[in-house]
C-alpha positions as CSV (number, residue, x, y, z in Angstrom):
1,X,71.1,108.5,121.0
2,X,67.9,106.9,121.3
3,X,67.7,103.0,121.5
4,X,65.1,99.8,121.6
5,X,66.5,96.8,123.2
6,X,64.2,93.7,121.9
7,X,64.7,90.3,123.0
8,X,67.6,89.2,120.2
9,X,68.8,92.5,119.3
10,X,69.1,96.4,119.7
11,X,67.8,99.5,117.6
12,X,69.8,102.1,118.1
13,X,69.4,105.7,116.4
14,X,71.4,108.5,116.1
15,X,71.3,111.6,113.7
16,X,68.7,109.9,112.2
17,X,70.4,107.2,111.1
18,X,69.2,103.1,112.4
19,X,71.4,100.6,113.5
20,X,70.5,97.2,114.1
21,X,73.1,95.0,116.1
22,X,71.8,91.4,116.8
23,X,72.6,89.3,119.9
24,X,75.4,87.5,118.2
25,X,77.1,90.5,117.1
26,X,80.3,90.8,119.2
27,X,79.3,94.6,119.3
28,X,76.0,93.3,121.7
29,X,77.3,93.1,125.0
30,X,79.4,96.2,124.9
31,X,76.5,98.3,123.7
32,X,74.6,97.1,126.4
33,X,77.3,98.0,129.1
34,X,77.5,101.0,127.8
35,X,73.8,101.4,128.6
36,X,73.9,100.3,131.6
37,X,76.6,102.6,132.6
38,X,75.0,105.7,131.1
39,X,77.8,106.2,129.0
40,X,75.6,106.7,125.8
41,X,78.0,108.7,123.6
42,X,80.9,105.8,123.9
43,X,78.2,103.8,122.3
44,X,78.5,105.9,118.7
45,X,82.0,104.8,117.5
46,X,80.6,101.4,117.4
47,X,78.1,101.8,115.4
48,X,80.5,103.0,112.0
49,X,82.2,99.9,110.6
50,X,83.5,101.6,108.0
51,X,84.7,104.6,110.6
52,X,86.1,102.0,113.2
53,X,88.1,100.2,110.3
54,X,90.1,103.2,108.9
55,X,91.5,103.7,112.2
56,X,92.5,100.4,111.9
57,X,94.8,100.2,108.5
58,X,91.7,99.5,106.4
59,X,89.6,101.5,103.9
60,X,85.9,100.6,103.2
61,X,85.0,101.0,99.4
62,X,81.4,100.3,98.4
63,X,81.1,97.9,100.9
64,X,84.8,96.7,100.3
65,X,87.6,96.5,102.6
66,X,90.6,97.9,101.1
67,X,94.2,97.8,102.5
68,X,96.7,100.3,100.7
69,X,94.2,100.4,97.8
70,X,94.0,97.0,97.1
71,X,90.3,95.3,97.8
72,X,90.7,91.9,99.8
73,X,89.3,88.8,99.0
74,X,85.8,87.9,99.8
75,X,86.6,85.2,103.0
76,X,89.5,88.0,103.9
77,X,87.2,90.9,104.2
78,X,84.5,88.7,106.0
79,X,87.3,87.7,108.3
80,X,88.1,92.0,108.9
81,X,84.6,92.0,109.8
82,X,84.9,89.0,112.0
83,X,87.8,90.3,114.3
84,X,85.3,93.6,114.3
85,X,82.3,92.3,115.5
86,X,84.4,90.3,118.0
87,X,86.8,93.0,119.3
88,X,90.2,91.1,118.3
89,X,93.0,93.2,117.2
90,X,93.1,93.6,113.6
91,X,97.5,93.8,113.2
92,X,97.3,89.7,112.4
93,X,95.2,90.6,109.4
94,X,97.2,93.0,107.9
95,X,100.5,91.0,108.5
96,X,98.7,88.1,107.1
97,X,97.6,90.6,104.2
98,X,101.7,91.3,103.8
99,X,102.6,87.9,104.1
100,X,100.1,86.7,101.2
101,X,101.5,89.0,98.8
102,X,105.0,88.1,99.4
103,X,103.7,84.6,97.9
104,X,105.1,84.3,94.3
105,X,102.1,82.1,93.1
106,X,99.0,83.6,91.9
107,X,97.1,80.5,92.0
108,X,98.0,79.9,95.4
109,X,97.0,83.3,96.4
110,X,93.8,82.7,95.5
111,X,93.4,79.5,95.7
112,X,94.2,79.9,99.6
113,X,90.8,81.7,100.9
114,X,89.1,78.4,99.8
115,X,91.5,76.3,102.0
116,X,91.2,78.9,104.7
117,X,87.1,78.7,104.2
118,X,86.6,75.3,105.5
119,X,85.8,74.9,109.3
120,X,87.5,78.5,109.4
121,X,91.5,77.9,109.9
122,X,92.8,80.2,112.6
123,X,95.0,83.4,112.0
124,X,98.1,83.5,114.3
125,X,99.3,86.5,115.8
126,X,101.8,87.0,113.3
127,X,100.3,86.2,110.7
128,X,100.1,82.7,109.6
129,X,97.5,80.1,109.9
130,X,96.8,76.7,111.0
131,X,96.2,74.0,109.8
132,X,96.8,69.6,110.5
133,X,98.4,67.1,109.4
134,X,98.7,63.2,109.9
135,X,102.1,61.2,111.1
136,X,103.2,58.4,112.3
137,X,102.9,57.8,116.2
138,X,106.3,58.6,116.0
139,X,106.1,61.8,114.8
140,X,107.8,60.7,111.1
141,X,105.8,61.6,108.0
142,X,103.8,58.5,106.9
143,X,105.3,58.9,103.2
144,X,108.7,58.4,103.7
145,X,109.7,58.0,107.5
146,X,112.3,60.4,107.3
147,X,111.1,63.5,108.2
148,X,110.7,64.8,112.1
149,X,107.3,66.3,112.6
150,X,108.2,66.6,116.5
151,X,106.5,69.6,118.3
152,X,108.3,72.8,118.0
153,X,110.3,71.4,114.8
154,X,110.2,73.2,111.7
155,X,110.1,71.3,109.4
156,X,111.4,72.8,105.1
157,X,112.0,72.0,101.9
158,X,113.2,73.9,98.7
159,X,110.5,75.4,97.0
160,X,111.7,74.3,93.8
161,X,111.4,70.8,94.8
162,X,107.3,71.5,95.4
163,X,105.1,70.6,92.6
164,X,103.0,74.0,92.2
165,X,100.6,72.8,89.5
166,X,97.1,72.6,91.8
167,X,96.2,69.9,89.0
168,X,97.9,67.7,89.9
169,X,96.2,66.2,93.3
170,X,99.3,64.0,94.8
171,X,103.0,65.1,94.2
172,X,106.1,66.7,95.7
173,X,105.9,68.7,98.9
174,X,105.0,68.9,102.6
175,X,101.0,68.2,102.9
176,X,98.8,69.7,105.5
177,X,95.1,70.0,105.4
178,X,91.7,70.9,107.2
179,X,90.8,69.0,110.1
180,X,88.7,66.5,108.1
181,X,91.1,65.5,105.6
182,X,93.9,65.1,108.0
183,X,91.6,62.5,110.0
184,X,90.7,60.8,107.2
185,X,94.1,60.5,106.0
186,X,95.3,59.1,109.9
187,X,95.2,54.9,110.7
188,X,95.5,53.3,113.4
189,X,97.9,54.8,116.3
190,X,98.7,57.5,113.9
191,X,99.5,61.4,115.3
192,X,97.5,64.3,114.3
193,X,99.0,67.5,114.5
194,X,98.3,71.0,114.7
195,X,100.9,73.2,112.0
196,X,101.7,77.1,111.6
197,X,102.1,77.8,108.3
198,X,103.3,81.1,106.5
199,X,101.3,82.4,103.4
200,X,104.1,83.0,101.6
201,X,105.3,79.2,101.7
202,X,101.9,78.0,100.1
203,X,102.8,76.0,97.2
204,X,99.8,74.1,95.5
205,X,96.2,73.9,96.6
206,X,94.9,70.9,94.9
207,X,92.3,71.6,92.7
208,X,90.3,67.9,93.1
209,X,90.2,68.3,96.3
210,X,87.7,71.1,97.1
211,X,90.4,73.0,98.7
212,X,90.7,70.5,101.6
213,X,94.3,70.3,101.4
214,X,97.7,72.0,99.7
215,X,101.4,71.4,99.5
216,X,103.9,74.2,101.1
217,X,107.5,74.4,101.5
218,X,107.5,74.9,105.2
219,X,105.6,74.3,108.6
220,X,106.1,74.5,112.2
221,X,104.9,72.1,114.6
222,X,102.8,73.2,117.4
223,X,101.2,70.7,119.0
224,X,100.1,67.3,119.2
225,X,95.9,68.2,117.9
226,X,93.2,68.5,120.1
227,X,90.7,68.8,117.7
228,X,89.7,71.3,115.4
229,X,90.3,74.9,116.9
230,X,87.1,77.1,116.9
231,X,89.3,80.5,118.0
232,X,89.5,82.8,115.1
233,X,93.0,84.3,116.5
234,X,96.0,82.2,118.2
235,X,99.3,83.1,119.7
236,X,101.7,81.9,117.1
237,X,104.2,79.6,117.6
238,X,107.0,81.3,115.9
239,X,106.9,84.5,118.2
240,X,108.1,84.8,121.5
241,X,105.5,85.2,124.0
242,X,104.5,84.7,127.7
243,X,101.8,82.6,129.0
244,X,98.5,84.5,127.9
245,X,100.0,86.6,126.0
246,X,97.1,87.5,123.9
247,X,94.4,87.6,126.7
248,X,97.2,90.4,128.4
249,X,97.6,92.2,125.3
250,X,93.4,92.5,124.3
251,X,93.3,94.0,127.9
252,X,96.3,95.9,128.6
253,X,97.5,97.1,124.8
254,X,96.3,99.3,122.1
255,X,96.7,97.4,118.8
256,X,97.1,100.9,117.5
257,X,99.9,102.5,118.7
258,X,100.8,100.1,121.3
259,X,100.5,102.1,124.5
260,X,99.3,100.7,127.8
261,X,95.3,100.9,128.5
262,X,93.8,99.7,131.7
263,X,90.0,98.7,130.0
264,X,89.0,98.5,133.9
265,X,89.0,102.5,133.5
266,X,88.8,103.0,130.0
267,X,87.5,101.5,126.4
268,X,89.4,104.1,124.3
269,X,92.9,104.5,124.2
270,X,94.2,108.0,126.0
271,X,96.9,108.5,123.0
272,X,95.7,107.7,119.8
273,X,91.5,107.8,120.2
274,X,91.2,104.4,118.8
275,X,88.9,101.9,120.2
276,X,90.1,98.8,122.4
């Protein structure tokens, strides 16, 4: 292992073969440990995406992620890439992966990544997504006033009574939207809120609307919105879960197999090989 570190980036080579990993790589700082440390061969398993992924559920094709032979989307397989270069645990993705396909609308299927594309909607933990929505300041919707949008409610309507055609831009169901759309759509002391929303319940992505907003047949709550969320990867709301959870399970968990790793001692797990 032979390497170059510049001022934004590294060159690294091994068996002849040149990897460049830039400073904003997630992959940067742990290279550069491992330098420090001396620890040069821990350094090769980072440099294979394509190795590192297929320990991980997923199958590189031509430059394609696969999962169980089916290529992902575009803004899916950027996301793979994402949680890779950032070290976050890939199990969200492929439960969002089984989620999506559960959804009986082709249109929404696809129509979803270009909802999920703007300012970069969060993946939960098990699987869903966020997204916002406006109410009143007393937590009612602002069409009819009858429905509870309360934190922690869930709140569901029949699927059948959700118009699914994405042509038409204003009709039945439960709106949510990006960040944007949702403040636009809030006057005066009205509430914005932060929603967890299954793949499987997308109904409608409105088509006029640049994929800014959709209808589904069910949300939950989860808080009263700070603002947009920047983390790729949230606890959801619908699991149980302890007070940082997810920070205790990046540092103490294999996303693998699950076993206890202490990444004080370690950065591979003892059981399975895989990288934490």
């Amino acid at each position: 292992m032979n390497y170059i570190i510049l001022p934004q980036s590294l060159i690294l080579n091994h068996n002849g073969q040149t990897t460049t990993i830039n400073k904003a790589d997630g992959r940067y700082d742990r290279v550069i440990e491992k330098i420090k440390e001396g620890k040069l061969d821990e350094i090769i398993p980072l440099l294979s995406v394509a190795d590192a992924l297929c320990k991980r559920g997923f199958e590189v094709i031509d430059g394609i992620v696969h999962v169980d032979g089916d290529a992902l989307p575009d803004s899916l397989s950027q996301r793979v890439l994402d949680f890779f270069n950032n070290n976050l645990p890939f199990e969200p993705l492929l439960k969002f992966w089984a989620k999506l396909k559960n959804n009986p609308s082709f249109n929404s299927r696809q129509m979803l990544f270009k909802f999920l594309e703007h300012n970069g909607h969060p993946i939960t933990t098990e699987g869903n997504f966020i997204a916002y929505r406006a109410v009143r300041n007393d937590f009612l919707d602002k069409h009819t006033g009858k429905m509870d949008n309360s934190i922690g409610n869930v709140v569901e309507v029949s699927r059948s009574k959700v118009d699914d055609n994405p042509n038409n831009t204003c009709s039945h169901g439960l709106h949510v939207a990006t960040m944007s759309y949702a403040q636009g759509f809030a006057t005066g002391d009205d509430k914005l809120l932060d929603v967890e929303v299954d793949p499987a319940d997308v109904v409608a992505v409105p088509t006029d609307y640049d994929g800014t907003k959709m209808r589904v047949c069910k949300f939950k709550v989860v808080a009263e919105s700070k603002g947009l969320i920047e983390k790729p990867l949230v606890i959801s709301s619908y699991a149980v879960v302890l007070e940082d959870a997810l920070e205790d399970a990046l540092e103490d968990e294999c996303w693998e197999c699950g076993c206890e790793v202490d990444r004080s001692v370690q950065n591979f797990c003892p059981n399975c090989g895989g990288e934490l």
